[in-house]
C-alpha positions as CSV (number, residue, x, y, z in Angstrom):
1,X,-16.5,12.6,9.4
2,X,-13.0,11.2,9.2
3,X,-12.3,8.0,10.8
4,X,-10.6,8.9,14.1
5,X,-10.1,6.5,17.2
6,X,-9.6,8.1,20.5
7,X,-7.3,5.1,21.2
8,X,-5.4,4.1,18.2
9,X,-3.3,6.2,15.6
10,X,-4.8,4.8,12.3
11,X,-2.2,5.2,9.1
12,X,-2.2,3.6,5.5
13,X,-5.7,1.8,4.6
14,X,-7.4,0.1,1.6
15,X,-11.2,-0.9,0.4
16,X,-13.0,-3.1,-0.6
17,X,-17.1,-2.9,-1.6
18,X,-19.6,-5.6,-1.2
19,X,-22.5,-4.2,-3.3
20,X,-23.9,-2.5,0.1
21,X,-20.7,-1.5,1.9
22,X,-16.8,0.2,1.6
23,X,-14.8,-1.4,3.5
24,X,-11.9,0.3,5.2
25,X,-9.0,-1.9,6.0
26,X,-6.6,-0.2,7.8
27,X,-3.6,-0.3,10.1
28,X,-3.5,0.6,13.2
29,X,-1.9,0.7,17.3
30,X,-2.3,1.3,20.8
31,X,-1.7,5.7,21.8
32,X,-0.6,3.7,24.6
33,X,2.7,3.7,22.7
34,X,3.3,7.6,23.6
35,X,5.7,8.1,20.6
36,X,3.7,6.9,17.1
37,X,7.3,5.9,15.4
38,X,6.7,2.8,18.0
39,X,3.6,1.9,16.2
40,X,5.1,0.2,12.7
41,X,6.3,-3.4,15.0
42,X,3.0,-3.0,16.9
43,X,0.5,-2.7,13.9
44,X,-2.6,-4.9,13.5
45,X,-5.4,-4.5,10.4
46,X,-8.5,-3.0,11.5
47,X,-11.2,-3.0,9.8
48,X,-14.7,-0.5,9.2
49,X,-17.5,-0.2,7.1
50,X,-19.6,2.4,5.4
51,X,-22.2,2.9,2.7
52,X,-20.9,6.9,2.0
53,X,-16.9,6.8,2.8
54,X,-18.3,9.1,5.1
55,X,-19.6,8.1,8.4
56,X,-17.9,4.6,9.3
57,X,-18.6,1.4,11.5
58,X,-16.2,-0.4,13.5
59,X,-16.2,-3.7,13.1
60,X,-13.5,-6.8,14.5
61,X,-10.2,-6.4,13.5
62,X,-9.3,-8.0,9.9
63,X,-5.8,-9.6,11.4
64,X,-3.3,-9.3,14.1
65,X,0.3,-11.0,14.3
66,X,0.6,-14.6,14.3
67,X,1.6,-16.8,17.2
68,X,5.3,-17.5,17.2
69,X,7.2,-18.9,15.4
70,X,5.9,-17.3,11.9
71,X,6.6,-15.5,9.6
72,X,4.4,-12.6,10.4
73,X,4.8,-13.2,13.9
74,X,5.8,-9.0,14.9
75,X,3.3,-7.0,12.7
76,X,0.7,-7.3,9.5
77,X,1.1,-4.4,7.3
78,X,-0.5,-3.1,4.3
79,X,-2.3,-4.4,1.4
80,X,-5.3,-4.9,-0.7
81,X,-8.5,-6.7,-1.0
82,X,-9.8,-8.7,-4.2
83,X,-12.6,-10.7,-4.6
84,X,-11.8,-14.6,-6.3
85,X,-13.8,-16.2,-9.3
86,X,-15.6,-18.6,-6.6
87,X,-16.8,-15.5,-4.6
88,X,-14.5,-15.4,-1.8
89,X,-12.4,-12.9,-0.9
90,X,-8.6,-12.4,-0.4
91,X,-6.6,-10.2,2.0
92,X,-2.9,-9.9,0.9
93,X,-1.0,-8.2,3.3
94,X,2.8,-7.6,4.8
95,X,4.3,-9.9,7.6
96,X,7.4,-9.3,9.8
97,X,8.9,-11.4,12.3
98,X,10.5,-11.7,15.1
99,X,13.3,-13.6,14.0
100,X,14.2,-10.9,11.5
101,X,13.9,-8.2,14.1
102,X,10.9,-7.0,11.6
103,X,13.3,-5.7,9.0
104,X,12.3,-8.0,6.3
105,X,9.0,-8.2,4.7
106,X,7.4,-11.0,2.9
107,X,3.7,-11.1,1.4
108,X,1.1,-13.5,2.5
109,X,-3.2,-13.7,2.5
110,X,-5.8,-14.2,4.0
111,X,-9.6,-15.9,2.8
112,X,-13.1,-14.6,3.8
113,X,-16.6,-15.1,2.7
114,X,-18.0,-12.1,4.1
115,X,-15.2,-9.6,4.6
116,X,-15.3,-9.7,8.4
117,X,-13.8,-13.1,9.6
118,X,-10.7,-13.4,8.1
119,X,-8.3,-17.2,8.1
120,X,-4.9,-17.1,6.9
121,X,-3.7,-19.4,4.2
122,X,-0.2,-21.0,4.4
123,X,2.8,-18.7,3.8
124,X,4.5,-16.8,2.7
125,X,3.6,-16.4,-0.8
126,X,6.2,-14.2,-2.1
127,X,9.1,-12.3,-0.8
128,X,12.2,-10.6,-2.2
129,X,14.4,-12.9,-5.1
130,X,17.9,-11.6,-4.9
131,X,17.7,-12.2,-8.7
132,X,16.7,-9.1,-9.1
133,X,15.7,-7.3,-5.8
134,X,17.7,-6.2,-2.9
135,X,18.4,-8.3,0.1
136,X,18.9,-6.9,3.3
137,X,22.2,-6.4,4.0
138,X,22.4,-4.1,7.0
139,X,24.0,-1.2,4.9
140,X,22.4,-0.4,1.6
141,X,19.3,0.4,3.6
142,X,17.1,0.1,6.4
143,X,15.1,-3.4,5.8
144,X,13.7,-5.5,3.1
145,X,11.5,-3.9,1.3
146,X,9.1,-6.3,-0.1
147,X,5.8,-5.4,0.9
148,X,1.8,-3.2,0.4
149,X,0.7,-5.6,-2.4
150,X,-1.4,-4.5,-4.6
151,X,-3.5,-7.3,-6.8
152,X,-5.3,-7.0,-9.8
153,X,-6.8,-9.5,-12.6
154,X,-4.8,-9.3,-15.5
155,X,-6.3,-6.8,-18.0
156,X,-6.3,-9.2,-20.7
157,X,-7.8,-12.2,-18.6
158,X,-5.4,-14.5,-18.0
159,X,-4.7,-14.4,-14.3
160,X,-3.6,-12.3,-11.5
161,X,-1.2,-9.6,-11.1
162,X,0.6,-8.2,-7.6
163,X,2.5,-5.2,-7.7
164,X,4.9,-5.0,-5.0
165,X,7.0,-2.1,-2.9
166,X,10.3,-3.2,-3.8
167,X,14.0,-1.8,-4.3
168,X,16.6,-2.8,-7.2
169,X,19.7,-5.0,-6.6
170,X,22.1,-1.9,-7.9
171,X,22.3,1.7,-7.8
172,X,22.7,4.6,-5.5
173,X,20.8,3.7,-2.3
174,X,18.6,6.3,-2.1
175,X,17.2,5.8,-5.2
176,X,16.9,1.9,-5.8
177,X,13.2,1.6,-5.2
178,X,11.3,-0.1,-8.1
179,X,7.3,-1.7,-8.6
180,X,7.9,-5.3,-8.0
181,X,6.2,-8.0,-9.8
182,X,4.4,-11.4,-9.0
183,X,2.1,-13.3,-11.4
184,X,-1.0,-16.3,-9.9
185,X,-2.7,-18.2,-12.6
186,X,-5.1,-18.9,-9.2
187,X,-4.1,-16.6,-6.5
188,X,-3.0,-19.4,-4.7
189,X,0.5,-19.8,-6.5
190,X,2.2,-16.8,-7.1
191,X,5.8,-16.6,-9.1
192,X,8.1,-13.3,-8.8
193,X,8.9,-11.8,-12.0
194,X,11.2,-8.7,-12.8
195,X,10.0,-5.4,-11.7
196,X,7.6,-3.3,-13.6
197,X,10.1,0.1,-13.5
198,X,13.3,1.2,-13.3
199,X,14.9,2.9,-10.3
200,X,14.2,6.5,-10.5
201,X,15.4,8.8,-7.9
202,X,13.2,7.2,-5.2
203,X,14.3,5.1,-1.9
204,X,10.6,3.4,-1.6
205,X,7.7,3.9,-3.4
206,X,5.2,3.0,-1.1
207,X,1.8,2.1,-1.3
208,X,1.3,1.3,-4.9
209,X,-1.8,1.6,-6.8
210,X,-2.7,1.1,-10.6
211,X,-6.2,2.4,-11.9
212,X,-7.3,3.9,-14.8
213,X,-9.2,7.4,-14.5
214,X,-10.6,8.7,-17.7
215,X,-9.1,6.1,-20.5
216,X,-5.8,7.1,-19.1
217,X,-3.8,4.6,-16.3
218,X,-1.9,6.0,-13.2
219,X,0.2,4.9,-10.8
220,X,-0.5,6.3,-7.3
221,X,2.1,5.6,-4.6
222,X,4.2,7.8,-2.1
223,X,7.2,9.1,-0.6
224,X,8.9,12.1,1.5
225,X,11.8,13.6,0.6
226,X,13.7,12.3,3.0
227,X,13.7,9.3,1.4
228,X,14.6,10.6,-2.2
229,X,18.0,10.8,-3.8
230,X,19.6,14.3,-3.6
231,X,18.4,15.0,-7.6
232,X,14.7,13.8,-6.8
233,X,14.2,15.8,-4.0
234,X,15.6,19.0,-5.2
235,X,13.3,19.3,-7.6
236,X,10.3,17.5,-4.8
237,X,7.1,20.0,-5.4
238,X,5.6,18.9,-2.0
239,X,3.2,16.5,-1.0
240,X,4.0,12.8,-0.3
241,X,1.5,11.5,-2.4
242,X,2.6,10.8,-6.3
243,X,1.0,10.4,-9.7
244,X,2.7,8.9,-12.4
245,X,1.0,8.4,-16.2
246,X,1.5,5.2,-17.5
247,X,1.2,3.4,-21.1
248,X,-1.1,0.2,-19.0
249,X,-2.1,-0.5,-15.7
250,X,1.2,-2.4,-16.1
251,X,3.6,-0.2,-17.1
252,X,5.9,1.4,-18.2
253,X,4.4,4.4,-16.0
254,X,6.5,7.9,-17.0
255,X,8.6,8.4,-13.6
256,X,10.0,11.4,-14.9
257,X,6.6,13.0,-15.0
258,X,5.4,11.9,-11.5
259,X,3.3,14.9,-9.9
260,X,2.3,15.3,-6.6
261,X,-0.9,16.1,-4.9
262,X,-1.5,19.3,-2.9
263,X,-1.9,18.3,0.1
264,X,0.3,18.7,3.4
265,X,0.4,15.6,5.0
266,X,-1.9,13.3,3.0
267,X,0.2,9.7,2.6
268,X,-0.6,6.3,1.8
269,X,-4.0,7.6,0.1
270,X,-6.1,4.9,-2.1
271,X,-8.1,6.5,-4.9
272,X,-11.5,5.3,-5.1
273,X,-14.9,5.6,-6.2
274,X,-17.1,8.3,-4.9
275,X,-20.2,8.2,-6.6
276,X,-19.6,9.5,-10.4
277,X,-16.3,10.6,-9.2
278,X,-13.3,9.8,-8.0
279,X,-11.3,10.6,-4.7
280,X,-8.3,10.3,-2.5
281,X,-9.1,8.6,1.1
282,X,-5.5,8.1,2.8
283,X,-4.1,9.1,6.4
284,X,-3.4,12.6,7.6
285,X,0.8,12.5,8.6
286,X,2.8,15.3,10.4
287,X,1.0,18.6,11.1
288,X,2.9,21.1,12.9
289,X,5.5,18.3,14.0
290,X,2.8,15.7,14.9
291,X,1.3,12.7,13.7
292,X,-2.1,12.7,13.3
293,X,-2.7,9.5,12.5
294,X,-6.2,9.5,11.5
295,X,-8.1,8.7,7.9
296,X,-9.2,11.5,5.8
297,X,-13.0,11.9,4.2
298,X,-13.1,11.5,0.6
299,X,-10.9,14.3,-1.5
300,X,-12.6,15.2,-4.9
301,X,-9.9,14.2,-7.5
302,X,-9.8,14.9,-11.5
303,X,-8.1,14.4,-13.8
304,X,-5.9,17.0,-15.7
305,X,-4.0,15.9,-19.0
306,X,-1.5,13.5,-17.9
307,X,-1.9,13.7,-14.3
308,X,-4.4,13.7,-11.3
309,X,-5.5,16.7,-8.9
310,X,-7.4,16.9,-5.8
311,X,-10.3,19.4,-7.2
């Protein structure tokens, strides 16, 4: 059954497995907020396990926001979960502070050995370089978007890779957003590169993924229309989830192609392994004008030529 908490609204999530268990790291906040557009300055990580993506197990939360002063001091948002050469594990994630007023993002970690009791390294390890991303300057857009890591090892061996949610330095606004670009010899010292893509037609693309399905790499992420330039979305097909085809898990990914998945209100949806298969497991959005806020079961996905479907 989906994962649903009678007291939280749950939204984007990512996984990890141990061999035994998938774990489901995911954001989440109080219903006591009444209105769910409250939640983003209020999230925490949670965290839950399962051995079929199916039936889940709360257990303690991964993270909450630091004391003050920090640098994730107001809210820990999205990321990903990787597991080191030495056998630990590493949480990156998205901090905002209070000082900011939680409109710029910077990426930081955390180390476990077991995947439930989480410590925080020092931070942060990488945020925006006005070299070539945008800084926030109250008008272009809403905040600094610098933030839902996702790490990988470096196809060819030689060190780590973090793809970032990111925008351009020029360009109409509402289409700046690019995949941003950190390298670690050690995941412990990270150094931000150029981006990975070129803005095209999107204001964020959120929630980044790279995998390969089939010999052929994707990139997952999403977006709304309403955060789209006017060109993008007049030709949106629907769905806020996207698929891209790409040359390497590193790019260049074919933006120009990008296809969504059919599905209403399916967003920030990780596509993992379900037993020989592959599927979607991501949070259900607006439905009849309200949040949901709860995490799908698995969604069967193929591949189809250049592009993904849910089955």
């Amino acid at each position: 059954m989906a994962l649903r908490l009678p007291d939280h609204w749950v939204w984007d999530s990512w996984q990890a497995h141990d061999g035994a268990h998938h774990h489901l790291f995911f954001l989440r906040a109080s219903r006591a907020l009444h209105d769910p557009d409250r939640r983003h300055l209020r999230a925490s990580i949670g965290h839950a396990r399962s051995t079929d993506l199916r039936t889940w197990e709360l257990v303690p939360d991964a993270l909450v926001a630091a004391d003050s002063p920090a640098w994730d001091d107001q809210a820990t948002w999205t990321g990903s979960v990787v597991r080191a050469p030495d056998g630990s594990w590493r949480l990156f994630y998205t901090g905002v502070s209070r000082a900011d007023g939680g409109v710029v993002q910077r990426i930081g970690a955390a180390r476990s050995q077991d995947l439930v009791t989480w410590h925080r390294v020092p931070g942060p390890l990488t945020e925006a370089d006005g070299r070539w991303y945008e800084k926030y300057d109250g008008e272009a857009w809403f905040d600094e978007a610098w933030r839902d890591p996702w790490v990988l090892a470096d196809p060819d061996g030689d060190g780590w890779h973090m793809l970032v949610t990111a925008r351009a330095r020029a360009g109409p606004p509402a289409g700046r957003s690019v995949i941003g670009h950190a390298t670690s010899p050690d995941l412990d010292t990270w150094t931000v590169r150029p981006p990975l893509s070129e803005p095209a037609g999107f204001g964020q693309l959120e929630v980044p993924q790279v995998v390969e399905v089939d010999g052929m790499a994707f990139l997952l992420f999403c977006c709304w229309p309403a955060h789209m330039a006017p060109e993008r979305r007049a030709t949106w097909p629907g769905g806020g989830m996207w698929c891209a085809p790409g040359r390497s898990l590193l790019g260049p990914w074919d933006l120009d192609r990008a296809r969504t998945f059919d599905h209403p209100s399916l967003y920030a949806a990780r596509l993992v392994r379900d037993g020989p298969g592959w599927a979607l497991i991501g949070f259900r959005d607006l439905e009849d004008g309200r949040f949901v806020g709860e995490i799908t079961d698995p969604l069967p996905v193929v591949r189809d030529g250049d592009t993904l479907r849910l089955a």
